[in-house]
C-alpha positions in Angstrom: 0.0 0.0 0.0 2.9 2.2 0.6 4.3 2.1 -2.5 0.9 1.9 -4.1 -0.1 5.4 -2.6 3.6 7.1 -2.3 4.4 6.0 -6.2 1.2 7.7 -7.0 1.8 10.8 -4.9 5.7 11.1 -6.9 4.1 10.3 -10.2 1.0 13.1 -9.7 2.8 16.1 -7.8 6.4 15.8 -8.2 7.1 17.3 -4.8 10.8 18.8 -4.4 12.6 17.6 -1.1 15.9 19.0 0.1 17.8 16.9 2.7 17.4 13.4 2.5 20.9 12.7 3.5 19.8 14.3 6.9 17.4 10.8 7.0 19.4 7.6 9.1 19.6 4.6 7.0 18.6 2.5 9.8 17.9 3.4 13.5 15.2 5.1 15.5 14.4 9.3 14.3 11.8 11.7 15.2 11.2 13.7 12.3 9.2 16.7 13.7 7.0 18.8 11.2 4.9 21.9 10.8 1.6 20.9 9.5 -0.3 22.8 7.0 -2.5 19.9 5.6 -4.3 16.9 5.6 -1.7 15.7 3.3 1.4 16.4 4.8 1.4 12.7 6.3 1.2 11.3 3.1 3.7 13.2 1.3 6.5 13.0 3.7 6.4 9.4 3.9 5.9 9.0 0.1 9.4 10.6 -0.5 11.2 8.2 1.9 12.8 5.0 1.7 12.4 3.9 5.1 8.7 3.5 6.8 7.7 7.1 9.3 4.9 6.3 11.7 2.4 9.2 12.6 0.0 9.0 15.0 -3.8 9.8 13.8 -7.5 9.8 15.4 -9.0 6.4 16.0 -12.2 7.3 14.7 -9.9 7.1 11.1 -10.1 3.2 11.6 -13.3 2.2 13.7 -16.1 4.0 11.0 -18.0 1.6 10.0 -19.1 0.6 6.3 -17.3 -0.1 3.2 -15.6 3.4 3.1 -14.6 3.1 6.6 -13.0 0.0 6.1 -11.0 1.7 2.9 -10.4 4.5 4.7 -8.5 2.4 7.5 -6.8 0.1 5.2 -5.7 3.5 3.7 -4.3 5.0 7.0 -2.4 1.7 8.0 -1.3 1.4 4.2 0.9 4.8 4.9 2.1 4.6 8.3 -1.0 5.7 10.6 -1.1 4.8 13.8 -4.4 5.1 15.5 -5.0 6.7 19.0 -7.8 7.4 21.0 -8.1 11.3 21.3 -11.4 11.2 23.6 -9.6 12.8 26.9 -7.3 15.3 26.1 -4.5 14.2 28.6 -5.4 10.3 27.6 -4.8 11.2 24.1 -1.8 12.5 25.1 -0.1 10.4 27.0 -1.3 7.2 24.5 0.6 9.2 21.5 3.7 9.5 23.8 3.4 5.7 24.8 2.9 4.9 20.8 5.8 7.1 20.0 8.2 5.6 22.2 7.2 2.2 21.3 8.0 3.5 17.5 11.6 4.4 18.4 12.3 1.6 20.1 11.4 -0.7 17.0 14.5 1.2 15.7 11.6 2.9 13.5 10.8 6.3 12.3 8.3 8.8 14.2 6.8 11.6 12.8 5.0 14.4 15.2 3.5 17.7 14.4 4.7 19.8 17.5 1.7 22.6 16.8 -0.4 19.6 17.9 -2.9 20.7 14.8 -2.9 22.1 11.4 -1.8 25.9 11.4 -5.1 28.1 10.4 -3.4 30.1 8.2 -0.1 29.3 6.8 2.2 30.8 10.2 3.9 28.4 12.1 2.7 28.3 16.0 4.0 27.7 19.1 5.1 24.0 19.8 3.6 22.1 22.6 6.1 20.8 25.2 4.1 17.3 26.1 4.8 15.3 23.1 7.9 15.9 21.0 10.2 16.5 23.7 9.2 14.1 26.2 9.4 11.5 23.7 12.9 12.6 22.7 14.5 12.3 25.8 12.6 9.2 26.8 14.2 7.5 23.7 17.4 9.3 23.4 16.1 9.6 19.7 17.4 12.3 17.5 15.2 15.1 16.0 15.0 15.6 12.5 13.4 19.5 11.9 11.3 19.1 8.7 9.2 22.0 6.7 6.5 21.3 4.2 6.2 23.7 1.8 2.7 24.7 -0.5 1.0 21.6 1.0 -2.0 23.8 2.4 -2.4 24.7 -1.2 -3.3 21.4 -2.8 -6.1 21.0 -0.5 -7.4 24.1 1.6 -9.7 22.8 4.4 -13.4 22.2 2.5 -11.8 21.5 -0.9 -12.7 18.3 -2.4 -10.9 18.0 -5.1 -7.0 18.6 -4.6 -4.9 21.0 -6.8 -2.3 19.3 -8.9 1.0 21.1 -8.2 4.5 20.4 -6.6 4.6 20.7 -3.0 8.2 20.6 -1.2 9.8 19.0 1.7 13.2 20.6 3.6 14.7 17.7 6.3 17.4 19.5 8.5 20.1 18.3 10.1 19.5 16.0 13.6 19.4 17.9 16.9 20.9 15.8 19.6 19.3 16.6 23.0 21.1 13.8 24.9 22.4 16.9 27.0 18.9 16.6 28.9 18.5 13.0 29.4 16.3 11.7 32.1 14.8 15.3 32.5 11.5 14.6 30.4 9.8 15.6 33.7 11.2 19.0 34.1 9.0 21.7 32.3 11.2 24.1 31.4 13.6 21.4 29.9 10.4 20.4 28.1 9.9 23.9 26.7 13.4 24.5 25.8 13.7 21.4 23.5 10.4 22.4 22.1 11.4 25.9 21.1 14.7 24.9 19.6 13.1 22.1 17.3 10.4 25.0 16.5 13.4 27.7 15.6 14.6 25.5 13.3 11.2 24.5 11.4 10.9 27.9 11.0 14.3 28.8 9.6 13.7 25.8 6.6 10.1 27.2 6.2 10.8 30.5 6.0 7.0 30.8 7.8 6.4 33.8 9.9 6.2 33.0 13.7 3.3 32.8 16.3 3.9 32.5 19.8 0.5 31.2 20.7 -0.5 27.7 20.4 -2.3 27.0 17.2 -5.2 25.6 19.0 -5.7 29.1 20.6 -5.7 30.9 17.2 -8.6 28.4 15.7 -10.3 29.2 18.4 -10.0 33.0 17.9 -10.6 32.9 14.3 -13.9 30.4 15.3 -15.1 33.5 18.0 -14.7 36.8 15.4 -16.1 34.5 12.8 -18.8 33.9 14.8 -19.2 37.5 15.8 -19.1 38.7 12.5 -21.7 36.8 11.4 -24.2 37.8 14.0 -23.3 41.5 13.0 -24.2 40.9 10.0 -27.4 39.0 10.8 -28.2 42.0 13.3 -27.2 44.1 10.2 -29.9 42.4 8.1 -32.3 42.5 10.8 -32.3 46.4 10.9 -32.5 46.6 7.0 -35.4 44.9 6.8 -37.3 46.4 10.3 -35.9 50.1 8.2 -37.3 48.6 5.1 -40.9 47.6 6.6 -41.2 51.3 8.4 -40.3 53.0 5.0 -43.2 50.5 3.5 -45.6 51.4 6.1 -45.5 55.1 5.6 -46.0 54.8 1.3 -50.1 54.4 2.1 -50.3 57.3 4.6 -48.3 59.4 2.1 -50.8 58.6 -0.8 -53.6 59.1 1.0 -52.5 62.5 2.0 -51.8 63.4 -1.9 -55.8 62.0 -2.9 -57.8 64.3 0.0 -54.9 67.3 -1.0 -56.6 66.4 -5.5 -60.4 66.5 -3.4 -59.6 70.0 -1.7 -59.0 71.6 -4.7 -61.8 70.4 -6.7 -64.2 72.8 -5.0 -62.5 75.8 -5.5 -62.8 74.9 -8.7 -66.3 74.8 -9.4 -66.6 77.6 -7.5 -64.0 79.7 -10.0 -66.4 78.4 -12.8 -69.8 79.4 -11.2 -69.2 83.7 -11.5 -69.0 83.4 -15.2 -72.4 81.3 -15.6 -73.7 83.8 -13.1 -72.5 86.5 -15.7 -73.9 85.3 -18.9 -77.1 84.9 -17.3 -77.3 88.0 -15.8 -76.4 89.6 -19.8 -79.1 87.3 -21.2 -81.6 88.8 -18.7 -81.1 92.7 -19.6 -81.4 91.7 -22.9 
């Protein structure tokens, strides 16, 4: 499946990579990538030789039907490995226990330190939990890798993907023996996290955000929100304006008809001296 999917990924979009000699031959690697799309997981994988392992949502392999049992076979077929996200610190201590057991297979381990897709192209903060903890649990070294265009193949709610060449930068390993057996110690945590980040950003060339991307959704999710309920409350007074403006039309007619009435007395009575005249002449004669 593998080859199946990354052959046809190669043969479709040509993506570019820079830094494959950065990649072990053979031993345990965390390869540790921004995320900009769905695709990135399948792209990355598709221009190795050796197998990467991400970790993905379990609901990927339990839907049921036909197209959830492609969709799974699809997933395994490029390196997925499912965990259950349904607690938030469950999920992550069930990705940590999966990425260890990765490593120590002498396998590769790819993580998205933003912890979710970036919501518009800037590359977040990284989240200490995962990456880092796993790194020094495992002694493992951290490849820095930036995907490049990927977000514009398939922008979240496209259907149909764009056919162009994505690219793929793999840095150099960063060895963070240094801090062995100090996966527990928060600051540790955040210093490995922000050095792996600095470099991601340096290959990406994206501009930094030091908020979690989580945090930014959810902003962008609020003044959506808020702008659409302006609007509605917008619309709302256009139409209350609209039904005023309507009202007053009738009263406004009504006013012109008994202004045409009012006048048609004065003038009959302009029209009655002159009968009165030509009588009066016919009389004296």
């Amino acid at each position: 499946m593998k080859v199946s999917v990354g052959g046809s990924l190669k043969l479709v979009f040509r993506p570019w990579v820079e830094g494959l000699e950065n990649v072990p031959a053979e031993g345990p690697a965390i390869l540790a990538s921004n995320h900009l799309s769905f695709s990135d997981s399948f792209f990355l994988p598709a221009v190795l030789d050796r197998k990467v392992t991400f970790i993905a949502k379990a609901e990927y392999f339990t839907t049921p039907g036909v197209k959830g049992r492609l969709t799974a076979a699809f997933f395994k077929g490029v390196g997925q490995l499912p965990v259950d996200r349904s607690g938030a610190r469950g999920a992550g201590e069930a990705a940590i226990k999966s990425g260890i057991e990765v490593l120590e297979r002498g396998e590769l381990f790819g993580i998205y330190p933003e912890g979710t897709r970036s919501p518009d192209g800037r590359l977040y903060r990284g989240k200490p939990g995962g990456l880092a903890r796993v790194a020094l649990a495992t002694g493992a070294p951290v490849l820095p890798v930036a995907m490049i265009d990927t977000e514009k193949i398939q922008p979240p709610g496209k259907v149909m993907p764009k056919v162009m060449r994505p690219g793929i930068r793999i840095g150099a390993p960063l060895d963070f023996s240094r801090y062995q057996g100090m996966e527990h110690d928060r600051f540790v945590l955040r210093a490995v996290t922000d050095e792996v980040m600095y470099e991601i950003m340096k290959l990406s060339g994206q501009e930094y955000v030091d908020i979690y991307a989580t945090a930014a959704k959810r902003q962008l999710a609020e003044a959506a929100k808020a702008e659409k309920e302006a609007a509605k409350e917008a619309a709302k007074e256009a139409a209350k304006a609209e039904k005023a403006e309507q009202a007053e039309k009738p009263e406004n007619t009504e006013n012109t008809e008994n202004t045409e009435n009012t006048d048609e007395p004065d003038r009959a009575g302009e029209a009655r001296p002159e009968h009165s005249d030509r009588s009066h002449r016919q009389h004296a004669e």
